[in-house]
C-alpha positions in Angstrom: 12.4 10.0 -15.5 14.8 8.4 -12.9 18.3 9.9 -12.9 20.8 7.4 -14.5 22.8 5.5 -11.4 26.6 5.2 -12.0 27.5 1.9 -10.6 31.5 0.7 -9.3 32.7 -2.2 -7.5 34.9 -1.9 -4.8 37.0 -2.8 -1.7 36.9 -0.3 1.5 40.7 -1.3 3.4 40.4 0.6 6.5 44.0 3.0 6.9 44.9 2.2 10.1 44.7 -1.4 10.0 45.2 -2.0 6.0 42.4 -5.1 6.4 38.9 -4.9 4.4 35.4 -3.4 5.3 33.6 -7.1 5.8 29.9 -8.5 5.7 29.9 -11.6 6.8 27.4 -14.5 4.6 25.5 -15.2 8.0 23.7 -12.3 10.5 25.2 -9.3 8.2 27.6 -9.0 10.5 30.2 -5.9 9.6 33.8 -6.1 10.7 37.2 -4.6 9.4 38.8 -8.2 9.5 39.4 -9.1 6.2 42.8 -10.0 5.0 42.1 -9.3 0.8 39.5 -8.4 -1.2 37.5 -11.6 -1.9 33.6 -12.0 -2.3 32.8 -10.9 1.2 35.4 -8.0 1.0 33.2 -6.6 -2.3 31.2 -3.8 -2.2 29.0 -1.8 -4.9 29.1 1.8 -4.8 26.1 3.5 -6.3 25.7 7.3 -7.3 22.7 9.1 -8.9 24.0 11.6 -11.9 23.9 14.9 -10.6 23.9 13.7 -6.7 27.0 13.8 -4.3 25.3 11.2 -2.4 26.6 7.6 -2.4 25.5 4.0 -1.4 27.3 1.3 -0.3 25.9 -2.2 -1.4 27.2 -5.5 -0.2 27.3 -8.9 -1.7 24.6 -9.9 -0.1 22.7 -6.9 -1.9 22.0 -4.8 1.4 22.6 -1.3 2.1 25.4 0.0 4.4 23.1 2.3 6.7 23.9 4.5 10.0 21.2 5.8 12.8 21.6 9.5 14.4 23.5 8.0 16.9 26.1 6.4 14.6 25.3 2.5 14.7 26.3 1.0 12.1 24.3 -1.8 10.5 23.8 -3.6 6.7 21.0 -5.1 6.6 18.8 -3.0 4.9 17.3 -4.3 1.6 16.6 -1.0 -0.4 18.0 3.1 -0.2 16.6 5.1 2.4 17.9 8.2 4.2 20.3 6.3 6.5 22.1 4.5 3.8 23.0 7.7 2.3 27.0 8.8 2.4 29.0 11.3 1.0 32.7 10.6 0.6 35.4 13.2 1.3 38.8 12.7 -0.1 41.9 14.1 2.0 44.9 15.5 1.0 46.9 12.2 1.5 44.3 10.5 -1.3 42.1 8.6 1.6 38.3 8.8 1.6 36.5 9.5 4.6 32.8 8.6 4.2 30.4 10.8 6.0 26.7 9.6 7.1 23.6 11.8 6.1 24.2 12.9 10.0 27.3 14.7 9.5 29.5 11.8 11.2 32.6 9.8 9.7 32.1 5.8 9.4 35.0 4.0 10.6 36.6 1.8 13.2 38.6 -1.5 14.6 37.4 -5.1 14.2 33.8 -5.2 14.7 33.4 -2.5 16.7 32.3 0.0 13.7 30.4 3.6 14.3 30.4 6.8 12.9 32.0 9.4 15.3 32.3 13.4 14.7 35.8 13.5 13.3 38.1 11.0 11.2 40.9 10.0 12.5 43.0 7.0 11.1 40.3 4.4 11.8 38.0 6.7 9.7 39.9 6.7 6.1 39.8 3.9 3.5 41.6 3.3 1.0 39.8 2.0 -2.3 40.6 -0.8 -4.7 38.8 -1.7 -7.9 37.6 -5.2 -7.5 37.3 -5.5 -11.4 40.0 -6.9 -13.7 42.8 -4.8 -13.8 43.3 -4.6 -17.6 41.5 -2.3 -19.5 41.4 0.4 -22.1 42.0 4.0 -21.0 39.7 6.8 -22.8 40.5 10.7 -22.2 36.8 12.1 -21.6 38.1 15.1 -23.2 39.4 13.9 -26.3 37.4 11.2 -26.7 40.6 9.0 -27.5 41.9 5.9 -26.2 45.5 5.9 -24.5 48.0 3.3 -26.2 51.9 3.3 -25.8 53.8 5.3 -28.6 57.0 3.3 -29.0 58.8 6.1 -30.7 58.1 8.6 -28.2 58.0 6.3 -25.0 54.8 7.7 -23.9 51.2 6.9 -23.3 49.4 9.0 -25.5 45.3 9.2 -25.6 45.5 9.3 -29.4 43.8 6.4 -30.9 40.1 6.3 -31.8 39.9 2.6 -31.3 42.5 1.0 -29.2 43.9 -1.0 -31.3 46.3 -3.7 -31.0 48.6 -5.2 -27.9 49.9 -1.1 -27.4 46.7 -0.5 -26.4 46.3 -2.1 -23.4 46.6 -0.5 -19.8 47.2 -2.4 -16.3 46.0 -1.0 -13.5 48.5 -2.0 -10.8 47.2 -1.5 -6.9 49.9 -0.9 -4.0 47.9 -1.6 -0.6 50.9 -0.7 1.0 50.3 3.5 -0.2 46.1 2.8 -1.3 47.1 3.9 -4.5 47.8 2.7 -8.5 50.4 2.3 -10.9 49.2 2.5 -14.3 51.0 0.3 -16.8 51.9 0.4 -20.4 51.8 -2.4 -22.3 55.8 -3.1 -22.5 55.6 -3.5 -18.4 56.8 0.5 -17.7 55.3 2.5 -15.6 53.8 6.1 -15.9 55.0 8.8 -14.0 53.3 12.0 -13.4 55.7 14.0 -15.6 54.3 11.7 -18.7 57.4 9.6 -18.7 57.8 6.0 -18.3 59.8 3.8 -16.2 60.8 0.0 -15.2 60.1 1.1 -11.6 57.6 2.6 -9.9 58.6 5.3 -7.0 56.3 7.7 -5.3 55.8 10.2 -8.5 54.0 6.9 -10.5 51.3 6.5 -7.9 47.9 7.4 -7.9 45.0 8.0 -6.3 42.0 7.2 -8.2 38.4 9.4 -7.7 35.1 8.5 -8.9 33.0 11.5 -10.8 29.9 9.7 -11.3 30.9 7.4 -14.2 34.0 8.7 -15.0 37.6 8.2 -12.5 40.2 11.1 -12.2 43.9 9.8 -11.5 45.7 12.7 -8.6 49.1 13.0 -8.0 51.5 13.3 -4.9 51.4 16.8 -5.2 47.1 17.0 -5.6 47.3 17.7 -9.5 45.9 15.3 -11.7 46.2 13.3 -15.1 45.3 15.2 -18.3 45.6 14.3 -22.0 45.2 17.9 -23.5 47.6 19.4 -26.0 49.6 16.2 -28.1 47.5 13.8 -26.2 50.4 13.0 -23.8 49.2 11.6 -20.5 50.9 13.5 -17.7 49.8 15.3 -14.6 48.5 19.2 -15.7 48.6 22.5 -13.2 44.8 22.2 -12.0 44.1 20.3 -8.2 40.6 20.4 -9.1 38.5 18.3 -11.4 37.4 19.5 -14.9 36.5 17.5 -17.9 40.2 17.8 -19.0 40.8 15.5 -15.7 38.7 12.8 -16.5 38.9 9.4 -17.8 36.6 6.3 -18.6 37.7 2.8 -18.1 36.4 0.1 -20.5 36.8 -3.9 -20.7 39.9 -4.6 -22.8 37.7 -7.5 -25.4 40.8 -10.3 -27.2 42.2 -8.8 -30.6 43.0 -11.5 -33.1 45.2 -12.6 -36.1 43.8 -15.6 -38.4 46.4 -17.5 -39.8 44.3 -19.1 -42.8 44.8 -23.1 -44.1 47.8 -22.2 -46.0 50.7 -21.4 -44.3 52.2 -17.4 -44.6 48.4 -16.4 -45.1 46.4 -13.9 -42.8 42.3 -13.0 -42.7 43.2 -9.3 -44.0 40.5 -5.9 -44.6 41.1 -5.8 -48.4 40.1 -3.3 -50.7 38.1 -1.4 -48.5 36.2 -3.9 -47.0 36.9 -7.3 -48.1 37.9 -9.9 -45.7 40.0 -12.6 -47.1 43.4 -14.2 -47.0 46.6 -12.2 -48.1 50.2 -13.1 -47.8 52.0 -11.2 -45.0 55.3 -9.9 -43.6 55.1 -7.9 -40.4 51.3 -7.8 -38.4 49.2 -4.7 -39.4 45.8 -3.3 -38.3 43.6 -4.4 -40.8 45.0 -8.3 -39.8 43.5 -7.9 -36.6 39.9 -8.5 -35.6 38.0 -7.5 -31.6 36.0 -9.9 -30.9 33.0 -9.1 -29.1 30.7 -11.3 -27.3 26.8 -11.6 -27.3 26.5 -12.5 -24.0 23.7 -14.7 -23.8 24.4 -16.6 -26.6 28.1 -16.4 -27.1 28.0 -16.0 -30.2 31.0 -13.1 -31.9 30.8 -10.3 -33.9 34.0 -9.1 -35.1 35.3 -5.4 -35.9 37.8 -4.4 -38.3 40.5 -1.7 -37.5 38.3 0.9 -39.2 35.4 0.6 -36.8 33.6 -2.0 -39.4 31.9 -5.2 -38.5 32.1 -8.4 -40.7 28.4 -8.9 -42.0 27.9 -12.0 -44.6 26.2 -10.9 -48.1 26.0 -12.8 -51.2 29.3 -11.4 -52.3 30.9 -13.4 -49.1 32.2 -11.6 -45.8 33.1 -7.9 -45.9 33.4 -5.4 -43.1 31.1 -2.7 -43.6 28.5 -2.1 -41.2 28.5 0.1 -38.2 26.5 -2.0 -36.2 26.3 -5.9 -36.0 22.8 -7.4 -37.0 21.8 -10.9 -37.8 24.6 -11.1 -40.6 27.6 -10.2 -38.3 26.8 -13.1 -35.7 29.3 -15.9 -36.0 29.2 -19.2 -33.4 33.1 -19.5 -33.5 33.3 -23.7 -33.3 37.0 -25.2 -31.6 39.1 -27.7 -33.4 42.4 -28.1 -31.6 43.8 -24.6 -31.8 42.0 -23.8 -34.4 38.4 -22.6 -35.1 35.9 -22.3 -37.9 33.5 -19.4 -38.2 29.3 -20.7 -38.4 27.1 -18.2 -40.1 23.7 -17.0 -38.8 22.2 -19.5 -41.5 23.8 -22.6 -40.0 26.1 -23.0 -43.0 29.9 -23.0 -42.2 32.2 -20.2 -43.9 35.1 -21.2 -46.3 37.3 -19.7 -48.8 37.3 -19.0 -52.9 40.5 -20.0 -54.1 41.5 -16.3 -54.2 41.2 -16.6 -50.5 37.8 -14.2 -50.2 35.6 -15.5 -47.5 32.2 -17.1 -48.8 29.2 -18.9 -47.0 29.9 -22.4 -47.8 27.9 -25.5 -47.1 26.4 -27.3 -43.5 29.7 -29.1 -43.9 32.9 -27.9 -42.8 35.5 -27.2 -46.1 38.5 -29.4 -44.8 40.8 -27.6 -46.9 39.4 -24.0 -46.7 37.8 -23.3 -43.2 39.9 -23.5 -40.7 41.8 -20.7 -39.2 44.3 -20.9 -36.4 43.8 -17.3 -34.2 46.4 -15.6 -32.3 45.7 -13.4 -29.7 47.6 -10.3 -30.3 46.0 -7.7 -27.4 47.6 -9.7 -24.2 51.5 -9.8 -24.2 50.7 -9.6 -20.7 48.5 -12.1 -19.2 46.5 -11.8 -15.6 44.0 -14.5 -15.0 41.1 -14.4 -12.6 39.1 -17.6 -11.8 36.1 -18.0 -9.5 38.1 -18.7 -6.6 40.9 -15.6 -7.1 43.9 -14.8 -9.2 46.1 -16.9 -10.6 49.8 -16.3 -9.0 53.2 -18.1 -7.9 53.3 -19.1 -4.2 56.2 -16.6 -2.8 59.4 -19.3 -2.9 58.5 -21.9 -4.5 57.5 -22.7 -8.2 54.2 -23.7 -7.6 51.2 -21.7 -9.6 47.8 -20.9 -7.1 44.6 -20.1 -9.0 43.4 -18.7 -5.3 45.3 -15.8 -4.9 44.3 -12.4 -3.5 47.1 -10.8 -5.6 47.3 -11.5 -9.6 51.4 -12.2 -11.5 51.5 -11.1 -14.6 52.4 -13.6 -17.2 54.5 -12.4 -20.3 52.9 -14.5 -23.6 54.4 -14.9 -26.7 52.7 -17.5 -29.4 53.8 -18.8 -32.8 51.0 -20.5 -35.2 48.3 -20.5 -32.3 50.8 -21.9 -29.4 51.6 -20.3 -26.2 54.0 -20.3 -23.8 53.3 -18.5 -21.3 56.3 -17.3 -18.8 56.6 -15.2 -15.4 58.6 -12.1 -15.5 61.9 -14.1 -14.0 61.7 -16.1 -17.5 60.4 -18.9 -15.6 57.8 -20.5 -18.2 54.8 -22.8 -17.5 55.2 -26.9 -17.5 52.9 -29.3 -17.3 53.9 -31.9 -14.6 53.5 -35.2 -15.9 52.4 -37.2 -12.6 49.4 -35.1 -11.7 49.0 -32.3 -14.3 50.1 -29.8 -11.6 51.1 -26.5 -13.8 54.5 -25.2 -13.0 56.7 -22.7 -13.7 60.0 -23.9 -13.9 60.6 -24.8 -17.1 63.1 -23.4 -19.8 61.9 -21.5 -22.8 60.8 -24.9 -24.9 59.1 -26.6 -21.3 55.4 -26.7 -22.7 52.8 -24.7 -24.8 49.3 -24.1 -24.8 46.1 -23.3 -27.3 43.6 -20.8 -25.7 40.1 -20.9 -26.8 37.7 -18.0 -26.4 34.1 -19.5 -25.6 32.0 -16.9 -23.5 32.4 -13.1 -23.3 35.6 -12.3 -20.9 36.3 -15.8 -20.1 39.5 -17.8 -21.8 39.7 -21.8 -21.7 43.8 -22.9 -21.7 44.6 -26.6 -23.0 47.9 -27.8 -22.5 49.4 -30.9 -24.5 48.0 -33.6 -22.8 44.3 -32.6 -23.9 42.8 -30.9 -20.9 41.9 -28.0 -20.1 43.7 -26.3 -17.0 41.2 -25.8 -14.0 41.3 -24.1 -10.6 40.1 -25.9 -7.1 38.8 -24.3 -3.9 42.2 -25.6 -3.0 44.1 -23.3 -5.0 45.7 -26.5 -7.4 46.3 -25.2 -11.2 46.0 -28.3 -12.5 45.8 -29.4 -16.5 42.8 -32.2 -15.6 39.7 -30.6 -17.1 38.0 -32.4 -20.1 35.8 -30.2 -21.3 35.2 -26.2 -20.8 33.8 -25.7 -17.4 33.4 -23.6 -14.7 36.6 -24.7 -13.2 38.4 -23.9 -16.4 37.0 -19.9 -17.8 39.7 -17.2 -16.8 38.6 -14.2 -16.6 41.1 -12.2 -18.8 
């Protein structure tokens, strides 16, 4: 049986220069040229469980390889014994990445070998080419980190992470090589477990790969534990046990259904229920993860209790462990609001006590449609197919082509957005050309967001259309209908 492969994507950015390891679309040609870490810039690193060895794959799926002599090429199309590497991680965080031949890969421009020692042309620095919000589980504890308000911590304490606290940002500094990780209120995490509004030399880290799971050292070459309370702070030990380790999971949209009646929420009621209550402040069993089949798109949703909805002849409850036929939903947009189809094609409504039921092919005007609020993203970073989405530097003008993500701070009442930069600066619609801005006060404009496809949001603005990002870089309100153009990854 083949040993399982432990898979990350990646940037290289070469120390001495800060640019990105390259290969070019045409001739695999390798250079160090590259200004950010775009499609070219991306590369796959692949390691066997049990193995120090490691690959390097490109985009164009070919294998970073060196000879005896210490070309360099990529061009081969499967594993062999030149493309093997191990990595080497210095005191100062940086990798060097020796070839099966004992000699470190580096160098200027094009002009790439591997020589007998590294010097500053031989370290890289490494950044995650994945979206930088995610859930953060201690391996040792088997619990997911989340921000305790009371405490002002992040503590690996919750079974599911559950709710907006739960969410973690990864924030990269390619001016050290290292991250920042972030709570959910915008603080950073410094090594002594405390959190800040800064972040300073002591809330830096450097991340390690350990076959699927990352370690996070400090300046001073300890690392992040979560032992004891489950506070996250840097423990005594510079090496790497299984108290050191932590796995990194997609963060999938948490939601609140506001039913047909106003004041009403989809709650988890006696036991497993799920039907409309009346509600003051937002609990857990009023939010629902939405999780995406991802060929057909259809959504299974999970209670706070680690339940899935599954439809019986009773109506909808959330009781099963696992989501079969009964638990897939096609979730169809109205507006901002959305009605849930059943695996039998009927549409579900409500009994007048609120309980959800499998109605009719029909959709129950009165009954079946729910207006969701996203509760999991106070803060907002959007990724399209061309780049981030960001402010140019000194002007007001929002890029959907950036190499570097803003985060947006959302807020939402009855399924609206506005959506706002950290200045206070919130999103307009300009009426000429649809250009989105952000210069408008607190009322300027508001959104709906739709959820169609696993990991990919659709944002409408008032005039209709969907808000799409060009080659260009224009942010523009003009789509009419979900495309391409307009799915952010979120």
């Amino acid at each position: 049986m083949a040993p399982k492969t432990y898979t990350w994507n990646l940037g290289l950015m070469n120390d001495a220069s800060s640019k990105y390891l390259t290969l070019e679309t045409f001739g695999f040609k390798l250079n160090v040229n590259g200004v950010s870490l775009k499609k070219k810039q991306m590369w796959t690193l692949e390691q066997d469980e049990g193995s120090q060895i490691c690959y390097f794959r490109s985009h164009l799926n070919r294998y970073l390889s060196a000879d005896p002599k210490g070309n360099v090429k990529c061009e081969d199309e499967e594993r062999g014994e030149e493309t093997k590497f191990t990595v080497e991680t210095q005191s100062s965080g940086k990798w060097a990445i020796k070839s099966v031949y004992g000699a470190y890969f580096g160098g200027e421009n094009d002009q790439l070998k591997c020589i007998a020692k590294p010097t500053g042309t031989e370290l890289w620095c490494i950044q995650l080419a994945m979206h930088p919000q995610v859930n953060l589980k201690s391996s040792r504890r088997t619990r997911f980190a989340h921000l305790n308000t009371k405490t002002d911590t992040l503590d690996a304490t919750e079974i599911i992470p559950w709710g907006a606290d739960a969410m973690i940002t990864l924030e990269f500094d390619d001016s050290q090589g290292k991250y920042a990780i972030v709570a959910s209120d915008g603080k950073y995490l410094s090594n002594d477990g405390s959190l800040h509004e800064d972040t300073g030399k002591k809330s830096l880290f450097t991340i390690e790969f350990h076959e699927g799971e990352l370690a996070f050292r400090t300046d001073k070459g300890t690392y992040l534990t979560a032992v004891g309370t489950g506070k996250i702070q840097a423990g005594k030990n510079t090496t790497v046990g299984k108290d050191e380790l932590f796995t990194m999971q997609d963060s999938p949209p948490q939601v609140s259904f506001i039913g047909p009646k106003a004041g009403r929420r989809l709650s988890i009621h006696q036991g497993m229920d799920v039907g409309l209550e009346r509600h003051g402040e937002l609990t857990d069993t009023e939010i629902f993860q939405l999780e995406f089949d991802k060929t057909s798109n259809k959504v299974a949703l999970l209670g706070s209790k680690g339940l899935y909805w599954t439809l019986g002849e009773k109506g909808v409850t959330a009781s099963v462990k696992e989501p079969g036929d009964s638990s897939w939903f096609e979730l169809e947009w109205h507006g901002n609001q959305v009605v849930f189809k059943a695996h039998t094609g009927n549409y579900i409504t409500g009994k007048d006590n609120g309980q959800l039921i499998e109605g009719s092919g029909t959709i129950d005007e009165e009954k079946a449609y729910h207006t969701p609020e996203i509760v999991n993203r106070p803060m907002l970073v959007l990724r399209g197919e061309h780049g981030f989405v960001g402010v140019k530097p000194g002007t007001n003008r929002i890029e959907s082509y950036r190499s570097k993500y803003d985060v947006f701070q959302v807020t939402c009442t009855q399924g609206k957005y506005k959506i706002s930069t950290a200045a206070g600066k919130f999103w307009s619609t300009d009426d000429g050309n649809n250009i989105v801005l952000c210069d408008g006060e607190s009322g300027a404009g508001e959104y709906t967001i739709e959820f169609p496809k696993y990991n990919r949001m659709a944002i409408k603005a008032a005039n209709g259309c969907y808000i799409q990002g060009h080659q260009n870089g224009s942010f523009c309100a003009s789509g009419k209908e979900v495309g391409k153009a307009s799915l952010w990854e979120y």
